[in-house]
C-alpha positions in Angstrom: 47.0 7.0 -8.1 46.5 7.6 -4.1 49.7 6.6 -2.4 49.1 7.6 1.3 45.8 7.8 3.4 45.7 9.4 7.3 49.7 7.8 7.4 48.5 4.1 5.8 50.5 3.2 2.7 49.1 -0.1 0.7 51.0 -2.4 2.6 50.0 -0.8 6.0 46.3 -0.7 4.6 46.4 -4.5 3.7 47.7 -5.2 6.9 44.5 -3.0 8.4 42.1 -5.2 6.3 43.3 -8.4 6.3 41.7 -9.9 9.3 38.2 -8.2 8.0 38.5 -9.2 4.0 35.9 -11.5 3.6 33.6 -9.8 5.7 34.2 -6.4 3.7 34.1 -8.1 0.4 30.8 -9.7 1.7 29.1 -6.5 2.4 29.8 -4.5 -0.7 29.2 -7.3 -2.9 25.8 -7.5 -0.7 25.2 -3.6 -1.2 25.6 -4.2 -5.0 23.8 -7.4 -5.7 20.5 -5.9 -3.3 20.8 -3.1 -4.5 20.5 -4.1 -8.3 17.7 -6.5 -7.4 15.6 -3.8 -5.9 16.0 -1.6 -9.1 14.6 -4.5 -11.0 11.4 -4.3 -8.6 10.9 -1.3 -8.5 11.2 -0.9 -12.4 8.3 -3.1 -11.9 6.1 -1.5 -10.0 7.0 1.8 -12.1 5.7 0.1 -14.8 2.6 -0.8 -13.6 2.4 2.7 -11.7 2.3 4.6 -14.9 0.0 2.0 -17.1 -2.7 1.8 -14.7 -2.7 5.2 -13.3 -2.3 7.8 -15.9 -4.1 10.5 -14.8 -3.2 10.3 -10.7 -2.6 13.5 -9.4 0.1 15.3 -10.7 1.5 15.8 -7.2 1.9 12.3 -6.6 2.9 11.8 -10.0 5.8 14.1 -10.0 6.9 12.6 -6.3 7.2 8.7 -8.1 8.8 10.6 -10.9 11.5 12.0 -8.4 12.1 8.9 -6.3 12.7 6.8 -9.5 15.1 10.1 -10.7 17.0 9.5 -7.6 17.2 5.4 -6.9 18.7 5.7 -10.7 21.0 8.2 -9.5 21.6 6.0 -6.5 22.1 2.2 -8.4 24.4 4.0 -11.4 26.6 5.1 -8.0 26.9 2.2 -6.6 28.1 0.9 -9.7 30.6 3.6 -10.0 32.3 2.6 -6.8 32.1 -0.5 -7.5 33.8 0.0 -10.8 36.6 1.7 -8.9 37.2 -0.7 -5.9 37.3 -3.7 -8.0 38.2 -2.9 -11.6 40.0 0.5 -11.1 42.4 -0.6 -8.1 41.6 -4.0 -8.5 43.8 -5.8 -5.8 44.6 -2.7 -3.8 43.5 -2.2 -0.2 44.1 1.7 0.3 41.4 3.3 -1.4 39.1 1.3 0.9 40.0 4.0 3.3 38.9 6.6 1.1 35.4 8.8 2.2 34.9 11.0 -0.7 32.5 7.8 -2.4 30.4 7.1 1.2 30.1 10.2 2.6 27.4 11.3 -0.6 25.3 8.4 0.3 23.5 9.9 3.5 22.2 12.8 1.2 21.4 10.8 -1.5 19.6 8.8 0.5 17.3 11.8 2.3 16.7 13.7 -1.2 14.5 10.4 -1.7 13.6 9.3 1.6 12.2 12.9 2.9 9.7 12.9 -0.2 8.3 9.2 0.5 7.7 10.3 4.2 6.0 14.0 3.2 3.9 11.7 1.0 2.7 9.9 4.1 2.6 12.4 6.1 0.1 14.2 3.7 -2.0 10.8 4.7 -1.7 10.9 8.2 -2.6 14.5 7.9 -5.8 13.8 6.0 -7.1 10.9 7.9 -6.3 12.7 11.2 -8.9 15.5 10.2 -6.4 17.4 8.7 -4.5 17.9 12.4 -2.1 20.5 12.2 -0.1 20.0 15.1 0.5 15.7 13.8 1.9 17.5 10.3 3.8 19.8 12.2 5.4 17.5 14.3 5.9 15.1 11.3 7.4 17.9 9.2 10.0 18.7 12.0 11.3 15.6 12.4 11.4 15.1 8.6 13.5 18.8 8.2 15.6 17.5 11.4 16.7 13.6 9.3 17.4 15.7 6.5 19.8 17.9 8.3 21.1 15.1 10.2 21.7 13.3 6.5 23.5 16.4 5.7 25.7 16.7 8.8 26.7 13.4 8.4 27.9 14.7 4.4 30.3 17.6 6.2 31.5 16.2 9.0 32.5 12.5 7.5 33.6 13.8 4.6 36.1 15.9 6.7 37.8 13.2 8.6 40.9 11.5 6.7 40.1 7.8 6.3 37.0 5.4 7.2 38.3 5.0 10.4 37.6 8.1 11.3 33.9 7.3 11.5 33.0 7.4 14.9 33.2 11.3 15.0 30.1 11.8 12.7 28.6 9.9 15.8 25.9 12.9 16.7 24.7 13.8 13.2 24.3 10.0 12.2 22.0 9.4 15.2 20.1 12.5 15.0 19.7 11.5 11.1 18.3 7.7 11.5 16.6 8.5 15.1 14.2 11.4 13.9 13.6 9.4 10.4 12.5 6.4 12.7 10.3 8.4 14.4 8.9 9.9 11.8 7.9 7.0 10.4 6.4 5.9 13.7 4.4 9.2 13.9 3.2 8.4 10.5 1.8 4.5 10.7 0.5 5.0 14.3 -1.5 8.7 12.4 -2.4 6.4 9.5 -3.6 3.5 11.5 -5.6 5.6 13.9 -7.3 7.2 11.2 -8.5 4.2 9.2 -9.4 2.7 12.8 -11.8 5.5 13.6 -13.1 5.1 9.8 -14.9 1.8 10.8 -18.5 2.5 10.1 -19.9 -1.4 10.7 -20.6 -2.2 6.9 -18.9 -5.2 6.2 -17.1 -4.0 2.7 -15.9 -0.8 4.3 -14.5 -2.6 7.7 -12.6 -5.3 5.5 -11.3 -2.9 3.1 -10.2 -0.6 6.4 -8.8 -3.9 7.3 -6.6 -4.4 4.4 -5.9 -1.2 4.5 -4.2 -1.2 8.3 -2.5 -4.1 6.9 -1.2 -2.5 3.8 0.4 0.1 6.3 2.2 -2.2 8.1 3.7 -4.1 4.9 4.6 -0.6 3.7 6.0 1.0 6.5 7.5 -1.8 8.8 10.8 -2.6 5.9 12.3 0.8 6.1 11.8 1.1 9.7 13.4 -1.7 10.7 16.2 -1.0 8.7 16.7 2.5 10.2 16.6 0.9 14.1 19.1 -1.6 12.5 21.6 0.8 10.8 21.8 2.6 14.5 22.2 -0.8 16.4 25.1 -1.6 13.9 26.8 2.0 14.0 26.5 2.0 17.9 28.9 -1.1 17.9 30.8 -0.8 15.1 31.1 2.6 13.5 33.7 1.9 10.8 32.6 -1.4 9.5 31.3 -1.4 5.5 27.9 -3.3 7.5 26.1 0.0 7.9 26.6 0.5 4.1 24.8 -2.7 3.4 21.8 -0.9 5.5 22.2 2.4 4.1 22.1 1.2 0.6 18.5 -0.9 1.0 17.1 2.2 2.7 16.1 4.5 -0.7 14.8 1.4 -2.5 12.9 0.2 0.9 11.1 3.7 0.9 10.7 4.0 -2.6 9.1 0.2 -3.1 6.9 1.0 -0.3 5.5 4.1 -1.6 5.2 2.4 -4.8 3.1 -0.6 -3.1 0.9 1.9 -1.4 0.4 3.1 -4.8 -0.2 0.2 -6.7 -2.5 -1.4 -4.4 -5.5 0.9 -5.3 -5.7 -0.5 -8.5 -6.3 -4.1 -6.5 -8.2 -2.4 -4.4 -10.8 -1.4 -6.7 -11.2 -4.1 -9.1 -11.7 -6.4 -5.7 -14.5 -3.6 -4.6 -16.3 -3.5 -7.6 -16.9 -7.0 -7.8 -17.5 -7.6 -4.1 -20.6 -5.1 -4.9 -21.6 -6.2 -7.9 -22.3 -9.7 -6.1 -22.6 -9.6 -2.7 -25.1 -7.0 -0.8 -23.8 -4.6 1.9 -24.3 -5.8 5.3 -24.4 -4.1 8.7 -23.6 -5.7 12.0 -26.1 -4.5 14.5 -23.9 -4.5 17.3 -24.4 -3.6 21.1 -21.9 -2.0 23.4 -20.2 -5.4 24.5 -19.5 -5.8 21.0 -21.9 -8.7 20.2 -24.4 -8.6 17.2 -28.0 -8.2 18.0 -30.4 -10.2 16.4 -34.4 -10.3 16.4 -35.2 -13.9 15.5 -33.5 -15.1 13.2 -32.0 -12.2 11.4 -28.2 -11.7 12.4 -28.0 -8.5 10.0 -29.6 -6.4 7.7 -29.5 -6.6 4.1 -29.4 -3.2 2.1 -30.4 -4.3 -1.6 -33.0 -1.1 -2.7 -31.7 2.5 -1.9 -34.5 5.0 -1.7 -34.5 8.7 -1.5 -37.3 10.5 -0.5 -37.0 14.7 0.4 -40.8 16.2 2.1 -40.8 19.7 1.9 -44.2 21.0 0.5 -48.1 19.9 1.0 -50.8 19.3 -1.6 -49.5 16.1 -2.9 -50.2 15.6 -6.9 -47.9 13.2 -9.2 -45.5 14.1 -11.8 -44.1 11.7 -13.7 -41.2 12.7 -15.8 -40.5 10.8 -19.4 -36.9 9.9 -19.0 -34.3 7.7 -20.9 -35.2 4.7 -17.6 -38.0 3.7 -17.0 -37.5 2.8 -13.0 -37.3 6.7 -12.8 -40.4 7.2 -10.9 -40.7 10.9 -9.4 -43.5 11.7 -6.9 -43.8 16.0 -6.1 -46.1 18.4 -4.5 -47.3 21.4 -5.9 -45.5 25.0 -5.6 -42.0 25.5 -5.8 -40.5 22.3 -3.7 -40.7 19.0 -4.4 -40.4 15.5 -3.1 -38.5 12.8 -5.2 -38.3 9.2 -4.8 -35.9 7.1 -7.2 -36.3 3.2 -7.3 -33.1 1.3 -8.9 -35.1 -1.5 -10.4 -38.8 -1.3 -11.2 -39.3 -4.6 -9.1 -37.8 -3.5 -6.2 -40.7 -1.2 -5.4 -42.7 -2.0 -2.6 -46.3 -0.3 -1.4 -45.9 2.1 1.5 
C-alpha cells in the first residue's frame, strides 16, 4: 500500500482534496456511468453492423472489428480504476494522486480514434477525386495527434502526482489541436464532395442532402468534445474534468463511425422504395436558380429509358427470341448494330 506521493501523506492528500470532493467524485462517477452507457449503444449498433452487413468490405470490416477491440479494452479499464479508487482504497485520498492509471488513457484513446479518422479520410479522399495533397494533409495531422497522444503517455507519466499536470501542457495541445483539425479537414472534404455531387434529379439531391446532414451528426460530437477538453485543460490542467472528456472521446468516434455505417442500410431500403413509387424528376433550372417551365410543365418526368447506339447503314430487323418479351432489338446489317430496349411493352411509342 502507497504511503507517500511527491511529499503528500493521506492526511496531507485529504487535506488537498477536500475542498474539491464532490466535484471529483462527480466526474469519475460521470466518466464511469457515460462511459458504460455508450458501450451499451454501441453494442447496439455492432449488432446491427454485423447482421445487416455481412459481406462489407473486409477493410472496413476489420476497422469496426478494431474499434470495438479497443472501446472493450477501454470500458474494462475504466472499471479497473474504478475498482481501485473505490473498493481497493476505499476511503483513502492518496492514490488519487497517482498517474500510472490516467496517463494510458491518451494512447488508448488514439489507437481507436486515428483509425475512425483514416476511415474518413479514405471518404474525403474519394469524393475529393481522389486528391492527394487533402489525404496528405489529413494523414499528417492524423500521424501528428497520435504522437501528441503519445507524448502526453511519457511525459505525464514522468511527473510525480496529478498535480504535476500542467507540464504535459505542449504534447496535450499538439494532441487534441491536430485531431480537431483533422476532423475539420475531413467534414469540410466530405461535404464539399457530396455538394459538387448535386446533379438536379430530385432522389439524388435529397439523398446528397441527408447525406451532408449525416456528416454533420457524425462528425460534430467528437469535435466538440476535443475543442472542449482544450478549453478545460487551458484553465484547469489538474482537475479529474478533462477525464470526463477524454473518456467520451473513443466511444464518440467509434458511435459515429458506426452511424455512418449503419445508415446505408436506411439508406437503401428508403431508395428502393422511393423508386419503385415515385418517378425521377429533374428541375430545369436557369442560372438565377429558378425552375424553367414551358406552360404548364414545372419538370420533366423520366418514366421509359431507351437506349439506342447507330453505327452501321442498311437498316433490316432482327428480332431476338428471349426469356421477355418487351426485348425488342432493331440492327443493321454487317458487323455493327443498333439496339433499342423498351422496359415495358406499353411504354413504346412510334418515332
Amino acid at each position: 500500500m502507497i504511503t507517500e506521493i511527491a511529499g503528500f501523506n493521506e492526511t496531507a492528500a485529504a487535506a488537498l482534496f477536500a475542498k474539491d470532493a464532490h466535484f471529483m467524485l462527480g466526474c469519475q462517477f460521470a466518466s464511469l456511468v457515460l462511459d458504460t452507457f455508450l458501450a451499451g449503444v454501441l453494442m447496439m449498433q455492432m449488432h446491427k453492423y454485423f447482421s445487416f452487413q455481412k459481406d462489407d468490405k473486409w477493410w472496413t470490416r476489420a476497422i469496426v472489428i478494431w474499434t470495438a477491440i479497443m472501446n472493450t479494452v477501454v470500458t474494462c479499464y475504466y472499471w479497473a480504476y474504478m475498482s481501485y479508487l473505490f473498493v481497493d482504497n476505499f476511503g483513502r485520498w492518496l492514490p488519487w494522486l497517482e498517474v500510472r492509471w490516467l496517463m494510458l488513457m491518451p494512447t488508448f484513446d488514439v489507437m481507436c480514434v486515428a483509425v475512425v479518422q483514416a476511415f474518413f479520410a479514405h471518404r474525403a479522399f474519394l469524393l475529393m477525386g481522389r486528391n492527394w495533397f487533402i489525404l496528405g494533409l489529413i494523414s499528417c495531422l492524423i500521424l501528428a495527434a497520435c504522437g501528441g497522444a503519445i507524448g502526453v503517455t511519457v511525459v505525464f507519466g514522468s511527473q510525480e502526482s496529478l498535480l504535476g499536470a500542467n507540464k504535459s501542457g505542449p504534447t496535450l495541445i499538439t494532441w487534441t489541436a491536430t485531431t480537431t483539425a483533422a476532423d475539420v479537414l475531413i467534414a469540410a472534404s466530405i461535404l464539399r464532395g457530396l455538394l459538387k455531387s448535386k446533379s438536379g434529379w430530385a432522389h439524388t439531391d435529397k439523398l446528397i442532402t441527408r447525406l451532408v446532414r449525416l456528416t454533420f451528426e457524425a462528425q460534430l460530437p467528437p469535435t466538440c468534445l476535443s475543442i472542449a477538453y482544450v478549453a478545460e485543460w487551458s484553465v484547469t490542467p489538474s482537475s479529474l474534468l478533462g477525464a470526463l472528456f477524454q473518456a467520451l472521446q473513443c466511444k464518440a468516434y467509434t458511435i459515429g463511425l458506426l452511424f455512418s455505417l449503419n445508415s446505408r442500410v436506411d439508406f437503401t431500403g428508403k431508395i428502393n422504395d422511393n423508386l419503385s413509387h415515385n418517378p425521377q424528376v429533374y428541375g430545369m433550372t436557369s442560372r438565377s436558380g429558378r425552375i424553367q417551365s414551358h406552360g404548364p410543365i414545372d419538370a420533366i418526368q423520366v418514366e421509359v429509358e431507351t437506349e439506342t447506339y447507330i453505327t452501321g447503314f442498311e437498316p433490316s430487323a432482327v428480332v431476338k427470341k428471349q426469356e421477355s418479351l418487351s426485348d425488342i432489338e432493331e440492327g443493321h446489317k454487317g458487323a455493327n448494330l443498333s439496339t433499342t430496349r423498351l422496359t415495358q411493352p406499353e411504354s413504346s411509342v412510334p418515332f
